[in-house]
N, C-alpha and C positions, 0 to 999 in steps of 0.2 A: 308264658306270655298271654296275658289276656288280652281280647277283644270283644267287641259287641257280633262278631257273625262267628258262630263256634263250626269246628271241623265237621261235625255229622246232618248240621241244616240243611236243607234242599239247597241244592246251586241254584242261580241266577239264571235266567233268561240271557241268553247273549245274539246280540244283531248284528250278522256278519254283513258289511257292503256288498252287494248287488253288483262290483265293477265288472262293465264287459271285457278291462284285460287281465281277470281273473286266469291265472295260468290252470291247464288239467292236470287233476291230480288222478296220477298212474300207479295203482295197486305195485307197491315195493318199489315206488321210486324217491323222491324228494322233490316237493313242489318250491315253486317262489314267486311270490308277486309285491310288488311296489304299490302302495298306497298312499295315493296324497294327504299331505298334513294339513290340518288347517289352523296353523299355532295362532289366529288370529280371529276366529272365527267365533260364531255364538256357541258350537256344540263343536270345540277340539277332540275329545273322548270318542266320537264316532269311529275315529279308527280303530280301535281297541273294540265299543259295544255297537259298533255297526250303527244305523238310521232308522229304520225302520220295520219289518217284520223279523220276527225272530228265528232262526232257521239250524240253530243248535242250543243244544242245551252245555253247562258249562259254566266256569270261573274263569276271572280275568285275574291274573297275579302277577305280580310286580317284582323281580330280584334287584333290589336296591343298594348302592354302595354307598354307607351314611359318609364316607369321606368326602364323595361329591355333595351331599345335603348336607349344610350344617345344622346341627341339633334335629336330624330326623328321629333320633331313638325318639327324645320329646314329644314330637313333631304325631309319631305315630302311636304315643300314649293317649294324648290328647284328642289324636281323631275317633277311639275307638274303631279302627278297622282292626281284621282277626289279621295278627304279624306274629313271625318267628321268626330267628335266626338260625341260618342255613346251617351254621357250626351247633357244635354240643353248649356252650354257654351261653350266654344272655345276651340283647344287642349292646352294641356300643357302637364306638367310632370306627373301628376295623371288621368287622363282622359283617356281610351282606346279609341284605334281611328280606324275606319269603312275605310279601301286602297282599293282601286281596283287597283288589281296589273295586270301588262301587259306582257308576256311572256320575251321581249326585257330587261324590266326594271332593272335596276341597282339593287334598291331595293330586285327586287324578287329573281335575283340570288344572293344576301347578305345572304337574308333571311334561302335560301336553302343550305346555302355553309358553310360545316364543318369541314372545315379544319384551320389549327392552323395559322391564321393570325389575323390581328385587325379589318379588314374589314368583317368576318366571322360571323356569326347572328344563326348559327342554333342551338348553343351550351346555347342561349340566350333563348332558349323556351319563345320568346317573345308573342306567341300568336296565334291563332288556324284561320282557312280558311274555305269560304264557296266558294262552286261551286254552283250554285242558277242563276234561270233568273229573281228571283225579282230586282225591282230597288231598289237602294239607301234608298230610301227614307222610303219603306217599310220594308224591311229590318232591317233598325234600330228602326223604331217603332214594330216589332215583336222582335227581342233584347231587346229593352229594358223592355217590358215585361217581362223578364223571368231574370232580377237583380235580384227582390224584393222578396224571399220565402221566405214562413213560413212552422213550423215543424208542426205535430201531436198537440200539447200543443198550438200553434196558437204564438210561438214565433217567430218574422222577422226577417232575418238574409240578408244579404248582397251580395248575389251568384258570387262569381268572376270566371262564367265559361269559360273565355278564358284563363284562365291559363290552359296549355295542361295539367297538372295533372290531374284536378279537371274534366276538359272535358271529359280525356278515363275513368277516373273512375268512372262517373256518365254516362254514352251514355252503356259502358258495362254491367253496375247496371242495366238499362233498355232494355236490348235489346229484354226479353221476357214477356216486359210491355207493350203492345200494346197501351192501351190509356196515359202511359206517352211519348211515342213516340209520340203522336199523336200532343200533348199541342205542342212539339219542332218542330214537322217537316211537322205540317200544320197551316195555320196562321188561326185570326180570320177572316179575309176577303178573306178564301177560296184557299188560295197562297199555294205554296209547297215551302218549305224553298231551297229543294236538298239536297245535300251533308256535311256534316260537315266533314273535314282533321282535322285529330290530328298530329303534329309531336309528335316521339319518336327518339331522337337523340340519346340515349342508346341503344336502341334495331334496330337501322338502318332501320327503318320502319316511313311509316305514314301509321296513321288508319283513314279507310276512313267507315264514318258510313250513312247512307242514308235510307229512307222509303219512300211507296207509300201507299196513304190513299185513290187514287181515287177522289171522292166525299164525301167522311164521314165530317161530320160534328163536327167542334174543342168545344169542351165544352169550355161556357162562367163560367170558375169556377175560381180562384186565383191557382195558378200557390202555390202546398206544395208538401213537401220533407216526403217520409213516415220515419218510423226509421230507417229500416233498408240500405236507400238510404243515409239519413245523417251519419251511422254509415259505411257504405262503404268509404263516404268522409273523413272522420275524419281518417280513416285508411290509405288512398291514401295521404293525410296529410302530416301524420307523417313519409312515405315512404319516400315520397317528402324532407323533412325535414333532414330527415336521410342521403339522400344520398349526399343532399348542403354541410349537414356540415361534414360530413366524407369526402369532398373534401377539401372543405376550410382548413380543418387541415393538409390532407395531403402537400398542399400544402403552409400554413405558416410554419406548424411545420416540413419540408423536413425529418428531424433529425430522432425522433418520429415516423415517419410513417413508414420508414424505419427500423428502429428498433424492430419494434412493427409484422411488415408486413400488409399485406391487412386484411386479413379474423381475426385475433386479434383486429386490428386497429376498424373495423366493430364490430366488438362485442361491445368491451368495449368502443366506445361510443353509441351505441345504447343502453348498460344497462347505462350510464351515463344518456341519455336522458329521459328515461320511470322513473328513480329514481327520477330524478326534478324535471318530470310533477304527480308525486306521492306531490313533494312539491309543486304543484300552478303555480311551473315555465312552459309558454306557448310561451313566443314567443322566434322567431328562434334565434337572435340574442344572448338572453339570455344563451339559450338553450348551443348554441355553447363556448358563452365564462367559462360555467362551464363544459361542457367536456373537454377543452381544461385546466382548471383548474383540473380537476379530474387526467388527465394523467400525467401530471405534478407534482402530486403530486402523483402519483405511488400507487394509488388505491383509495379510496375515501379521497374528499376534506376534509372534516370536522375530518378526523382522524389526519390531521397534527395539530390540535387544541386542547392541552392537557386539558384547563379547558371547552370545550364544548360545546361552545357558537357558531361556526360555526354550527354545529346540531341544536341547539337553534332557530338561527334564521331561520333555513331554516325547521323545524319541528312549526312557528310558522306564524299565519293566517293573517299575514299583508300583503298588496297589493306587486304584485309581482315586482312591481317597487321601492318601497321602500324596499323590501328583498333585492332586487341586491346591492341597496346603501350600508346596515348594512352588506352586505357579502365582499364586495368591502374594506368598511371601517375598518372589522374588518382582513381579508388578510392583509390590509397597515399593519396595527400593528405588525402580526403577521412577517410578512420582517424584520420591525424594530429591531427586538429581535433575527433575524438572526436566525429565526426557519429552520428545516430543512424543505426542500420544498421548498425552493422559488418562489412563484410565480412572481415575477417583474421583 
């Protein structure tokens, strides 16, 4: 992948904020501090290249999921920034992608800029930042190490930690885990990774997480999740999850939401969701079109179905992709018959 700033150039000048609630960073601990966003502001990017004096040397890079941008592969041809993808093939739509962003760059003020336009990016939690003076190269081979974990039981699981949920919730899990800090924030070939940015586009903050190991030495061991770190994710999750589709409603269903108000709206699909995943039902999309199904039907779905067969199917252990279909299929009927409730 070409770009106009090549892997062996001098790094960038980076201008770290001056804030006085800068946390102290303790030789083999993991630090954390919150920085104000200014998604509105003349100079957004300062939280990333700081304001004024420069006070470390280093890159700013961006791990990007093009699914949240549409057309970034484009997007980042066009900019001439230096981009790779984190995987062994070329970008596309699934592939996260390795930007070193440039203070100037179109992209980076996108990225940081949250206010209600089309060209705005920050509301896209597209993906998390490193300040680091490793190059390119190394970089992404210490990434990608750390895709591939396993649990406690030695099952593999898939780590998609630049999704900013999944990042502050797993970086906070360990901040008083010195050697899990250690595996992230020093390489096997003795590098300091620096800084990991979280945005928090809800909370008008990015979380800026960082450790110093010195000299310590990175154990040569597989990169595992204890339980109660997967159990923190799974919980950050369904947060996550929570709050998608409590938007997504509010804004399909304008009506509904309104009606209902915020804090009822929040409820009653959060017990909508914990009752489906009680049934097998796990992904989001699912998730959402039976809350949106529940409210609709003015308390639970399956009670608009006098002979019980909506309970049926959803109290019974067939894949969850086939439940959606016999729920889908047996709602049509139930329209047909000009039940009350309509869902269609």
């Amino acid at each position: 992948m070409q770009g106009s700033m090549h892997e062996d150039e001098d790094d960038i000048w980076l201008q770290r904020p001056a804030l006085a609630d800068r946390a102290t960073r303790q030789a083999g601990g993991l630090s954390c501090q919150a920085i104000e966003l200014d998604p509105g502001g003349t100079n957004p990017a300062e939280c990333l290249f700081g304001a004024t004096d420069a006070t470390a040397k280093g890159r700013v890079v961006a791990l990007l999921d093009p699914a949240r941008i549409f057309g970034l592969p484009e997007i980042l041809e066009a900019s001439g920034l230096h981009h790779v993808s984190l995987f062994q093939h070329g970008t596309d739509d699934s592939t996260p992608i390795l930007v070193q962003l440039l203070p100037e760059a179109r992209l980076t003020r996108q990225l940081l800029d949250g206010r209600d336009r089309p060209t705005s990016l920050l509301h896209a939690k597209a993906g998390i930042y490193f300040r680091t003076s490793m190059g390119m190269t190394g970089l992404r081979r210490h990434l990608r190490r750390l895709m591939r974990v396993s649990d406690d039981q030695g099952q593999v699981y898939f780590f998609r930690f630049w999704e900013p949920w999944a990042a502050q919730c797993y970086f906070e899990q360990i901040k008083d885990m010195p050697q899990r800090a250690l595996h992230w924030f020093h390489t096997v070939e003795g590098e300091s990774l620096g800084d990991v940015l979280v945005p928090d586009p809800e909370a008008g903050r990015m979380m800026v997480f960082g450790a110093s190991f010195g000299n310590a030495a990175r154990p040569h061991v597989p990169f595992r999740l204890a339980a109660v770190e997967y159990q923190a994710l799974q919980h950050a999750r369904l947060r996550a999850d929570l709050r998608q589709i409590v938007g997504l409603i509010r804004k399909t269903f304008p009506d509904v939401a309104e009606k209902l108000g915020h804090a009822r709206l929040e409820r009653d699909v959060t017990r909508s969701v914990r009752r489906m995943q009680d049934f097998g039902i796990r992904q989001r999309d699912n998730l959402l079109r039976l809350a949106a199904w529940d409210l609709h039907s003015e308390g639970r779905l399956e009670g608009r179905d006098a002979q019980g067969l909506l309970r049926a199917i959803l109290e019974n252990s067939m894949p969850e992709t086939q439940k959606m279909l016999a729920l889908t299929e047996r709602i049509a009927e139930l329209d047909q018959t000009a039940s009350p409730g309509r869902l269609a």
